[in-house]
N, C-alpha and C positions, 0 to 999 in steps of 0.2 A: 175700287176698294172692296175687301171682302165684307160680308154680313157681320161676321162679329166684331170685326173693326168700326163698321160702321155703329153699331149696338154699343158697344163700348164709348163710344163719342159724345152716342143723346145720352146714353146714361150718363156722363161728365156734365153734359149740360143741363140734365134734374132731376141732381140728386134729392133723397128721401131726406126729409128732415134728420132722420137719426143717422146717416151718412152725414153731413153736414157737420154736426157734432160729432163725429170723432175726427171726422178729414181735420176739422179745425184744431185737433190735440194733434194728430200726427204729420201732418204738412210742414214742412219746411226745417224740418231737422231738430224737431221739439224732443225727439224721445232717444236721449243719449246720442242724437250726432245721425242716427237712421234715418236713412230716406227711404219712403213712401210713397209709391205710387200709385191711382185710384182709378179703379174699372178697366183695367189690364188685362188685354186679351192675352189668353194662354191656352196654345192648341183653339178647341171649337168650344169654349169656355173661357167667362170674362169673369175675375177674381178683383173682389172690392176694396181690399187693399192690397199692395203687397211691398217687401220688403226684396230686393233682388239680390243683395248681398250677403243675406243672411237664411236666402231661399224662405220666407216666413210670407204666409200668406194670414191675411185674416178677414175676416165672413160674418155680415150683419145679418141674422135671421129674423124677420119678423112671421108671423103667423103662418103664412102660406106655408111654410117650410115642415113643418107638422107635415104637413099632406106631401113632402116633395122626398120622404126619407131616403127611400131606393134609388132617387135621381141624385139627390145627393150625396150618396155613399158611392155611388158611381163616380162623379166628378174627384170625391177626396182622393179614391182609388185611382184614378189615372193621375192626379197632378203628385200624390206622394210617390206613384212611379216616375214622376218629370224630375223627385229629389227637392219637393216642396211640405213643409211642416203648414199644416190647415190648422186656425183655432177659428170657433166658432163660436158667437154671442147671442144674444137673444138680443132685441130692441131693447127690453125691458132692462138689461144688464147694462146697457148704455147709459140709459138715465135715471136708473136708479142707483148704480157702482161704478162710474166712469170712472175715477178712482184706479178702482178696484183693477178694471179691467187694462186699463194703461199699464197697473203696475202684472199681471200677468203678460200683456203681451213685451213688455223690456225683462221682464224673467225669461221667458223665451228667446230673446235677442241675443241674449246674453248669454245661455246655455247653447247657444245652435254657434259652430265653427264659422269661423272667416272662409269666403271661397276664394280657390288661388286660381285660377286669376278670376277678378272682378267678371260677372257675367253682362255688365255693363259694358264690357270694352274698353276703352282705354284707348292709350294712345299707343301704336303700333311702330315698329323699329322700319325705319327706310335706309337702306342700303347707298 
């Protein structure tokens, strides 16, 4: 298995407290029927949540992230070239506007087009 898959996996298994609180709002089909997936590798970069269907990706910053700007603006630039929408939070927005921030990221869900076909896959036609 490769590095980021691997990376991706211990991060599933511990997560940051303020990951934890929102996984818990967005798991299992809470926010309009959208599913959710958490610490998704994509390319040589792992995305904290993301939505597949609606290509929507979103991104817990805590503190470090100040200091990581130029790495980050790199990462948004190659995934909104993969045809992915990045929102980004601050920890602090988490638990202070969690709210808030739910109802931004279902405005988004909701303004971003249905992809045809599902990039999940599906069920494929056999002859």
């Amino acid at each position: 298995m490769d590095q980021t898959r691997l990376r991706a996996r211990e991060l599933r298994r511990s997560p940051t407290h303020i990951e934890r609180l929102l996984w818990n709002r967005l798991r299992f089909w809470q926010i309009d029927g959208f599913k959710f997936r958490r610490q998704q590798p994509l390319g040589n970069y792992i995305a904290d949540f993301v939505c597949f269907e609606r290509r929507l990706i979103v991104e817990i910053d805590g503190g470090q992230h100040a200091a990581k700007k130029e790495y980050d603006a790199k990462r948004d630039s190659w995934l909104h070239d993969q045809g992915f929408i990045v929102l980004r939070f601050w920890n602090s927005d988490i638990v202070e506007n969690m709210e808030g921030v739910l109802q931004s990221i279902l405005d988004n869900l909701r303004s971003t087009p249905f992809l045809s076909p599902s990039p999940q896959g599906g069920r494929r036609r056999t002859k």
